[in-house]
C-alpha positions as CSV (number, residue, x, y, z in Angstrom):
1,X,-6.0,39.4,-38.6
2,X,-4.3,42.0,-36.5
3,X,-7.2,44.3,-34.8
4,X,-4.9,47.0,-34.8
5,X,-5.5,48.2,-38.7
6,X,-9.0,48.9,-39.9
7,X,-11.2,46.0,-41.8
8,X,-11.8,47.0,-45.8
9,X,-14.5,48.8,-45.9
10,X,-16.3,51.4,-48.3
11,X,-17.2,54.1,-45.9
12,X,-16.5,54.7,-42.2
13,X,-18.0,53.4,-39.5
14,X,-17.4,55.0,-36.1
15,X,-19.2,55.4,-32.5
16,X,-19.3,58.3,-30.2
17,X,-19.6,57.2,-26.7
18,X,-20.8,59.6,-23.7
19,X,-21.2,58.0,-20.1
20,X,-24.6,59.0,-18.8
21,X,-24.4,61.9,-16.2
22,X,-21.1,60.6,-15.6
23,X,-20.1,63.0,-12.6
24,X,-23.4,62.3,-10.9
25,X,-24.0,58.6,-11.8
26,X,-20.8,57.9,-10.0
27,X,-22.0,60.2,-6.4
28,X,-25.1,58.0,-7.5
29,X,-22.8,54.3,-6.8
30,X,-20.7,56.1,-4.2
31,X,-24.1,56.4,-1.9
32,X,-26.8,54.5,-3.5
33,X,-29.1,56.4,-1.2
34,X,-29.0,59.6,-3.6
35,X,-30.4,57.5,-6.4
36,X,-34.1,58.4,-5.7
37,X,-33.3,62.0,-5.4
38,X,-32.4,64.8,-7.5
39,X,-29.1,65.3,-7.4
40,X,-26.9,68.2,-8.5
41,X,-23.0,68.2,-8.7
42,X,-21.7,71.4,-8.9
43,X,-20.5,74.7,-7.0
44,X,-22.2,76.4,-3.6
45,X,-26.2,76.7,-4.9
46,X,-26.0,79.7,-1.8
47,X,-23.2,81.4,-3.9
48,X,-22.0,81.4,-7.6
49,X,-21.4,77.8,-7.9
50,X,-22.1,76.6,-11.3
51,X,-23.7,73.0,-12.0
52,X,-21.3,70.4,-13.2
53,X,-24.0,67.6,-13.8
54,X,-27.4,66.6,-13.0
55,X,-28.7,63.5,-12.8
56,X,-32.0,62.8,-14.6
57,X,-34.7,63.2,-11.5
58,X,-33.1,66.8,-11.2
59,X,-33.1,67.0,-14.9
60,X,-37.1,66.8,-15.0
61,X,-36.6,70.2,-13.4
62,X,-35.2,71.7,-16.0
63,X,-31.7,72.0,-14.4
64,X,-28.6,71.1,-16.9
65,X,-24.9,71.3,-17.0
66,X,-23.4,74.9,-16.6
67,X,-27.0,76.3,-14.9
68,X,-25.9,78.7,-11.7
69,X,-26.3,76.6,-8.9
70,X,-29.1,79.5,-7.6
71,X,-30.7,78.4,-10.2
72,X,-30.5,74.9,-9.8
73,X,-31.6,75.4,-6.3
74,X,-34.8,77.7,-6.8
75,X,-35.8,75.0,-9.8
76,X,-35.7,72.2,-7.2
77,X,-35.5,73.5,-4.0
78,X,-35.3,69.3,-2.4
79,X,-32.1,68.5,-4.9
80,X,-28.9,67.6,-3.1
81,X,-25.8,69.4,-4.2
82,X,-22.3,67.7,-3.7
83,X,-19.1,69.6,-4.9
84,X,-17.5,67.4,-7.7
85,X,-14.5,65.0,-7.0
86,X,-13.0,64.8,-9.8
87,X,-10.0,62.5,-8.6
88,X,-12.8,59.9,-8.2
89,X,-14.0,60.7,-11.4
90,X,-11.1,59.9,-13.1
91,X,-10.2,56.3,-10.9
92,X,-14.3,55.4,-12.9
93,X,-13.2,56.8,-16.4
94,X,-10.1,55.1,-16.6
95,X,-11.6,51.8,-15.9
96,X,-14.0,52.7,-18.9
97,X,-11.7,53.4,-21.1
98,X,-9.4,50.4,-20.3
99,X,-12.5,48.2,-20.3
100,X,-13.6,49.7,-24.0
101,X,-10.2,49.6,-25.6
102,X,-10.1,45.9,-24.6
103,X,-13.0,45.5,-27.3
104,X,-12.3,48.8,-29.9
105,X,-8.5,49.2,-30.0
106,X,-9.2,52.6,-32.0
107,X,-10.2,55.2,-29.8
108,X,-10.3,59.3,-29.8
109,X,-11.0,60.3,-25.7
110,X,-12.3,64.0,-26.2
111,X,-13.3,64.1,-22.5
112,X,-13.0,62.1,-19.0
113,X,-16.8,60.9,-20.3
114,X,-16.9,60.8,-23.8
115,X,-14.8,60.0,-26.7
116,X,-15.1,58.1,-30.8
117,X,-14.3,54.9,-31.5
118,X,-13.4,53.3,-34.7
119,X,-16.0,50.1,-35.1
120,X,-14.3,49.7,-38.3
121,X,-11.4,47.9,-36.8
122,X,-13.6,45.5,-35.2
123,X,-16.5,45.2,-37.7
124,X,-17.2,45.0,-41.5
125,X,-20.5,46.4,-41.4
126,X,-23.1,48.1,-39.5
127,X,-25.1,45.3,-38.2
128,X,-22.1,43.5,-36.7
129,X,-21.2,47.4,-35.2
130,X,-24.1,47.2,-33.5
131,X,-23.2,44.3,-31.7
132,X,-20.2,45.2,-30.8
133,X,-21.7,48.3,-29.1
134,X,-23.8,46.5,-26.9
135,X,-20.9,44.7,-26.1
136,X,-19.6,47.9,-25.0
137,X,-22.2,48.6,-23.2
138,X,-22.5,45.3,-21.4
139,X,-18.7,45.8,-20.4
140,X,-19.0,49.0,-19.2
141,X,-21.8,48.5,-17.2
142,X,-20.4,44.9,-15.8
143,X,-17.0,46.3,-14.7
144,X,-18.0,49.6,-13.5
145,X,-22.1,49.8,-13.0
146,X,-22.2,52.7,-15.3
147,X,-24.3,53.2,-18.5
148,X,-23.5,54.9,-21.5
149,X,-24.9,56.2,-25.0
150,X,-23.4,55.9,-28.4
151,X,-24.4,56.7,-31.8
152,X,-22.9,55.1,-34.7
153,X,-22.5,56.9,-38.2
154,X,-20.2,57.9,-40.9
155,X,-18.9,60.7,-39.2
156,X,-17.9,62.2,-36.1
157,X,-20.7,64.9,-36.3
158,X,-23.5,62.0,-36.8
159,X,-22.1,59.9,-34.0
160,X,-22.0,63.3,-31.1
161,X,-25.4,63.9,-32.0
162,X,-26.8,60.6,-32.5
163,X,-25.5,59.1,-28.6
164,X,-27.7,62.4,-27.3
165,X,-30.8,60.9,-29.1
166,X,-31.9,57.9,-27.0
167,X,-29.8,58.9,-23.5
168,X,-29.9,57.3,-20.9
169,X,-28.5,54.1,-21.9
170,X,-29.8,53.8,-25.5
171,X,-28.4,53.7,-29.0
172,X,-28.8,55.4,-31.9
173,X,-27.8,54.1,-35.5
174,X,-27.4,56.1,-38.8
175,X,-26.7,53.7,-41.6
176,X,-24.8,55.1,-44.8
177,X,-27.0,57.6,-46.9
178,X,-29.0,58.3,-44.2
179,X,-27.3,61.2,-42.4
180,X,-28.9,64.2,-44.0
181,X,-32.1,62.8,-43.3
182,X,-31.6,62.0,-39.9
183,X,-30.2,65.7,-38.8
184,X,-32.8,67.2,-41.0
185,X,-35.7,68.0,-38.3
186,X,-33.4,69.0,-35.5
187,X,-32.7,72.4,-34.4
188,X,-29.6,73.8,-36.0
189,X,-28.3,74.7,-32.3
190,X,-27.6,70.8,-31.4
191,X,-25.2,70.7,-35.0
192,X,-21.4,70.7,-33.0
193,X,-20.1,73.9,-34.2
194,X,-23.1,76.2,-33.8
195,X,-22.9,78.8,-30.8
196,X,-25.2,81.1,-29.4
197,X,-23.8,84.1,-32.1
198,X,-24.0,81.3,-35.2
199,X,-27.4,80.3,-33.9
200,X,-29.0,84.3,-33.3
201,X,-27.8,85.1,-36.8
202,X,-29.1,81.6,-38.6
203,X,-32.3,82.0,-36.2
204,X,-32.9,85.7,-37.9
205,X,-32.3,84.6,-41.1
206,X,-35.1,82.0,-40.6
207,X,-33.0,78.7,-40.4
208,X,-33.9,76.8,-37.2
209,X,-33.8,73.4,-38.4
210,X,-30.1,71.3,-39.5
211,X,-32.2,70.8,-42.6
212,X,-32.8,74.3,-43.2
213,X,-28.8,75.2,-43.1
214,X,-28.1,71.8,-45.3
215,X,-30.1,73.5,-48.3
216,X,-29.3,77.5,-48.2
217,X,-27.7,78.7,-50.7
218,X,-24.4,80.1,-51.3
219,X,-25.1,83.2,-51.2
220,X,-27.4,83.4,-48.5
221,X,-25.2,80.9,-46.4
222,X,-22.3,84.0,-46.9
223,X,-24.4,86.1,-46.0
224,X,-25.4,84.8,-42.4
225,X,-22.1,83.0,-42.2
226,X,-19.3,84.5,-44.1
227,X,-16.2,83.0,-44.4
228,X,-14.8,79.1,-44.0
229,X,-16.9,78.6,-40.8
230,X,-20.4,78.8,-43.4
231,X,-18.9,76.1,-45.3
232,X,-18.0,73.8,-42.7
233,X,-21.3,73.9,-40.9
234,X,-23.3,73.3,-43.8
235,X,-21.5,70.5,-44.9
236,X,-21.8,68.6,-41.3
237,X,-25.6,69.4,-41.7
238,X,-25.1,67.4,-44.6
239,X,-23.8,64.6,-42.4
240,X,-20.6,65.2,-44.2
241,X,-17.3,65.5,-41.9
242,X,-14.1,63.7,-43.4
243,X,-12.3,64.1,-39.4
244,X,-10.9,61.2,-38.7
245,X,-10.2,60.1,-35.2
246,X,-7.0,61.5,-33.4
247,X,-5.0,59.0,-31.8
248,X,-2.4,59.1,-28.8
249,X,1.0,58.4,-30.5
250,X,2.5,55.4,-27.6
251,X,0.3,53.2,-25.2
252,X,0.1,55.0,-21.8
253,X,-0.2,51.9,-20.0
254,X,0.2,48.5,-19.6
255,X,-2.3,46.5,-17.3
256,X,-3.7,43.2,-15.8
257,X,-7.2,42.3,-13.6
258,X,-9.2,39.7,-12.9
259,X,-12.6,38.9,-10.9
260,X,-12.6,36.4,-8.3
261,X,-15.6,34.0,-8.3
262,X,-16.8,35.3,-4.8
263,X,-15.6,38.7,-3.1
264,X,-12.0,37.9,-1.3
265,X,-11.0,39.9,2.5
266,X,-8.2,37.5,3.1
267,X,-4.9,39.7,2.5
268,X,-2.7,36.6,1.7
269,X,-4.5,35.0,-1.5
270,X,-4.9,39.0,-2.5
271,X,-1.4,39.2,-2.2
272,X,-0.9,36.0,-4.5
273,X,-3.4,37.5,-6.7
274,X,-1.4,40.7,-7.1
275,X,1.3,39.2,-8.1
276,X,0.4,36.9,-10.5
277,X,-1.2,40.0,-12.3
278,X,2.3,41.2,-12.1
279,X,3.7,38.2,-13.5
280,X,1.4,38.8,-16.6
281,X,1.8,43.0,-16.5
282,X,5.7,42.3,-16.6
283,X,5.5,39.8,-19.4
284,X,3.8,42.1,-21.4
285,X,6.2,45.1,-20.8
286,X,9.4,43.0,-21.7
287,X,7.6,41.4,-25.1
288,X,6.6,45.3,-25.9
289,X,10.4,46.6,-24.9
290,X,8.7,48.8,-22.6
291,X,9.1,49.7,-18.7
292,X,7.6,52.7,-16.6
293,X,7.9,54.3,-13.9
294,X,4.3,54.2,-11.9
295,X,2.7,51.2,-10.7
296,X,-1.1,51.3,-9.8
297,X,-3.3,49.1,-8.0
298,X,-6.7,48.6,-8.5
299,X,-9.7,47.6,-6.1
300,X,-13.1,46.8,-6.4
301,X,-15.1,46.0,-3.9
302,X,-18.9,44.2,-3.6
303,X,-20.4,47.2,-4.3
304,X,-19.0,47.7,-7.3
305,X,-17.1,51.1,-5.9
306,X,-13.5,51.6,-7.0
307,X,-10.6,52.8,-6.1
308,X,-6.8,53.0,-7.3
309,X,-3.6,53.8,-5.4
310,X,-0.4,54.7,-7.3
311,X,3.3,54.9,-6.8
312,X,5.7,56.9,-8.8
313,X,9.6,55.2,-8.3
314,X,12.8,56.7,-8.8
315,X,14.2,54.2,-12.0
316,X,11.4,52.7,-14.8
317,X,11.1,48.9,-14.3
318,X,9.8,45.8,-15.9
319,X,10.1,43.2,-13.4
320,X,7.7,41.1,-11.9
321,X,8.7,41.1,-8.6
322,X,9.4,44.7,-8.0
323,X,5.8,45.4,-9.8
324,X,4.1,42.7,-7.2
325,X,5.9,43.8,-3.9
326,X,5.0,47.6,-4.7
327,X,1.6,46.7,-6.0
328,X,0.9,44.9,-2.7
329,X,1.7,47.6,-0.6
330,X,-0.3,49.6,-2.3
331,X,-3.1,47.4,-2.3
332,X,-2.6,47.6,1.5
333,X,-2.9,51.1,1.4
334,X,-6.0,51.1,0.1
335,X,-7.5,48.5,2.5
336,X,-6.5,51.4,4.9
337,X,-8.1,53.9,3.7
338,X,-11.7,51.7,3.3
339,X,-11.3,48.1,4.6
340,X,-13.7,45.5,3.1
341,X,-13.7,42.3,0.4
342,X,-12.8,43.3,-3.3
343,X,-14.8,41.4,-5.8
344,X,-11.6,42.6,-8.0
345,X,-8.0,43.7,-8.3
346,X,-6.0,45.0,-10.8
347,X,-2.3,45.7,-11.2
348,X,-0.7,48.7,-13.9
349,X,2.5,50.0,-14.6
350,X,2.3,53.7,-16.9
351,X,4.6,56.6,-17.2
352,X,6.2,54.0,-20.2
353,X,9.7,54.0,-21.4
354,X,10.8,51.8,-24.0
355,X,14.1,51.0,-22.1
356,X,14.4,50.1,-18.3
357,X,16.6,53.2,-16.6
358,X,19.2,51.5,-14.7
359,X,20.4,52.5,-10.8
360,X,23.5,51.9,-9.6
361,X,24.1,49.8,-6.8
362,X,25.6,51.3,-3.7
């Protein structure tokens, strides 16, 4: 059975994902030595920088995401700030995402760290969902060294709030007919949809609770909340919210990797390596009667660090050999730039076409 259409199933059964302080978390494997220490990523704490993310021994301080970074500093005067590099960022998240669409073909990215996934393609049921997600988060943390939450529900609003519940690392699941009473006791301002203005005016009409908002009446609920928006929000604190994830139209990219056995610095079997990845990149563009235009290498090295280097050419191709000799360059490129053994290398061709634009010879 094909993994690309949905297993028969009564009702839904879908994941959100969210890496764990993704932004610092990766500073945190860039230089292990910030591990220990509270760390801030985020704007100039001496100006108005703003924080991006905190990791969680700067979060016992009370600092969080979108904090001035005054703040921040007068909370935890020992925190180091870095200034977010959000190139690097995105090298870790699309490894994350390529390793999780490996095991949930059906995925929804809302952000660089977070997104839905449809279990349902991959699983009949909930107990065999949550095996899948701790696949998931074995992969993640095996190819990349970062953890991540999910919570698993009939809906997209269960899921966001249920990968909050048990962070970091953890997982929260919300079997069928349990939603209502799962959202019941939290406060109405962690429902997606509530801001500050919703939350003042449900707050002075004495609903503080998801459970309170579930069970107010019509009229009272168009009173606090007139129009559609009262509606909506009382039905996700219901745990009801029919969204279904929304899917990129065409595969963005085509891609091979592998691990070696024992971390490799000899350029000529990386080299080979390369492009027999190629080899297997190229095959797959050709059976899909695709070809693109950007080829990207991929390195990881011992520490589990990574970086990618990427090349844009002039014509879309689908051959092995032109993907392997540019790959290779640019895996040299990125020896450059940090020498040292790669304990993996990957090769990927994007910017997809499906028909190979042809150049004249001269």
């Amino acid at each position: 059975m094909s993994h690309a259409t949905p297993l028969h199933r009564r009702v839904p059964i879908l994941a959100h994902l969210d890496l764990d302080a993704f932004f610092a978390a990766v500073e945190e494997l860039e230089n292990p030595e910030l591990r220990d220490r509270p760390l801030v990523v985020g704007g100039d704490p001496h100006g108005r920088g703003v924080v991006s993310t905190a990791n969680y021994a700067a979060r016992k301080f009370g600092i969080h995401s979108a904090m001035s970074a005054a703040e921040a500093l007068r909370r935890c005067p020992s925190a180091v700030f870095v200034r977010p590099r959000h190139a690097l960022y995105r090298q870790y998240s699309r490894v994350v995402w390529d390793t999780v669409g490996e095991i949930v073909p059906r995925i929804e990215r809302t952000g660089i760290d977070e997104g839905y996934l449809d279990l349902g393609t991959v699983a009949p049921d909930f107990t065999r969902a949550r095996a899948v997600v701790s696949a998931i988060q074995t992969a993640v943390r095996a190819t990349t060294s970062l953890t991540c939450s999910l919570g698993v529900g009939t809906s997209k609003v269960v899921c966001k709030i249920g990968s909050d519940r048990r962070k970091p690392g953890g997982v929260t699941v919300v079997p069928p007919g349990t939603e209502a009473a799962f959202l019941a006791p939290l406060a109405v301002r962690l429902l997606p949809g509530v801001g500050p203005r919703a939350e003042a005016r449900l707050r002075t009409a004495g609903v503080e609770t998801i459970g309170a908002l579930a069970v107010l009446a019509n009229t009272d609920l168009k009173a606090v909340l007139p129009g559609s928006i009262g509606t909506l929000l009382r039905d996700r604190a219901r745990g009801i919210d029919p969204r279904d994830l929304e899917l990129a139209g065409e595969p963005v990219s085509v891609s091979a990797e592998d691990t070696f056995a024992h971390d490799v610095s000899e350029r000529a079997l990386l080299h080979d390596e390369i492009r027999r990845l190629a080899q297997l990149v190229s095959e797959r563009l050709q059976n899909s009667g695709l070809s693109g235009r950007t080829v990207t290498a991929k390195l990881r090295y011992g520490d589990f660090s990574i970086r990618t280097r990427s090349k844009t050419l002039a014509a879309a191709v689908d051959e092995a050999d032109v993907i392997g000799a540019v790959a290779c360059g640019l895996l040299d490129r990125g020896l450059r730039d940090r020498p040292g053994a790669l304990r993996l290398v990957g090769v990927g061709v994007s910017s997809l076409s499906s028909y190979r634009q042809l150049t004249l010879e001269p």
